[in-house]
C-alpha positions as CSV (number, residue, x, y, z in Angstrom):
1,X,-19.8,18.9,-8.7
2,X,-21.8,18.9,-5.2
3,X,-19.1,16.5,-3.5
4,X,-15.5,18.4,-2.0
5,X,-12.3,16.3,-3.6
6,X,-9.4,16.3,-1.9
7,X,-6.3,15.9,-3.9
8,X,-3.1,16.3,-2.9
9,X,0.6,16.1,-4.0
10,X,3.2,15.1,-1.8
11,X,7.2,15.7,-2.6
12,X,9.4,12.5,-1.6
13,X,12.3,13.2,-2.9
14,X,14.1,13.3,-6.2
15,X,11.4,12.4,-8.6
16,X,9.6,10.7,-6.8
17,X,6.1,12.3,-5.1
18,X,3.0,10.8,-3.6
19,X,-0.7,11.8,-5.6
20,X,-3.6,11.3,-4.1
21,X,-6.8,12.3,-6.2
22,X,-10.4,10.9,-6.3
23,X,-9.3,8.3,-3.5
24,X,-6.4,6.8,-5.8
25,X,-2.7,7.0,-4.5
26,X,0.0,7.4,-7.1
27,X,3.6,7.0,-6.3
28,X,5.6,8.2,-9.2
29,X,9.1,6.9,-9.8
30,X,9.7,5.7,-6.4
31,X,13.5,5.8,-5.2
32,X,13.2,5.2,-1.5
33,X,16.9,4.3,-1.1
34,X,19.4,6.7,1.0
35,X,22.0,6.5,-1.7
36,X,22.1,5.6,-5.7
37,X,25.5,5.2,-7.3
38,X,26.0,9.1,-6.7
39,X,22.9,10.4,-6.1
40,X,22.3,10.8,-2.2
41,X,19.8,11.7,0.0
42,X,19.8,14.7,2.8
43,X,16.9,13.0,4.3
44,X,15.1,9.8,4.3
45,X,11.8,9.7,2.3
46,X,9.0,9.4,5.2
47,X,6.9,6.5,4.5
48,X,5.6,4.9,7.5
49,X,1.4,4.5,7.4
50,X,1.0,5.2,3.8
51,X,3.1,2.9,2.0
52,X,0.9,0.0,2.0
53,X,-2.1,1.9,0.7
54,X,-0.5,2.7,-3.1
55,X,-2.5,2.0,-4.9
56,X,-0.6,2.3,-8.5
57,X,3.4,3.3,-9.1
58,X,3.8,5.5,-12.0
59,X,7.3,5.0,-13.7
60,X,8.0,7.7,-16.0
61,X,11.2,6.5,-17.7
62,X,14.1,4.0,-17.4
63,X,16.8,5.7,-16.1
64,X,18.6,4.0,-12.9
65,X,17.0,7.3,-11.0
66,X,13.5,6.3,-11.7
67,X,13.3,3.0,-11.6
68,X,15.4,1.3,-9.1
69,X,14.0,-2.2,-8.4
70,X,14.7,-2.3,-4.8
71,X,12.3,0.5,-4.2
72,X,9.9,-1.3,-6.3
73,X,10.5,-4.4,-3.9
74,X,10.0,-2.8,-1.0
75,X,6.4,-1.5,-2.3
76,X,5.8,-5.1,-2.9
77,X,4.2,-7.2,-5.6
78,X,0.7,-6.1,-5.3
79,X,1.4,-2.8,-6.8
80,X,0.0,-1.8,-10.1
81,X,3.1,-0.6,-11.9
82,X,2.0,1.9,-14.9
């Protein structure tokens, strides 16, 4: 218990949020479009310097609004989908 974690949650939008715990990075159902069918954003989702360093994409369920494949492109094929 000597070493200081840092761990940290980070709201994107929707349901998707960025976790970062014990040096892992967790994206959780990533929707990083401005618009889906009727759902729309107010702002774009800031990405930038820490979407290549995901190390894991958590999807929790099926629905159009949680798994939208051209977010899931964007991440690129690398990523650990869970």
């Amino acid at each position: 218990m000597g070493e200081s974690a840092t761990h940290r949650i980070t709201y994107v939008g929707h349901a998707t949020v960025l976790i970062e715990a014990g040096g892992a990075r967790i994206l959780t159902d990533p929707v990083l479009r401005h618009r889906i069918v009727h759902l729309r954003r107010r702002r774009s989702p800031i990405l930038g310097m820490w979407q290549e360093n995901i190390d894991a994409v958590l999807i929790s369920h099926l629905h159009y609004d949680h798994l939208d494949l051209p977010s899931l492109r964007r991440l690129g094929r690398q990523i650990r989908l869970i």
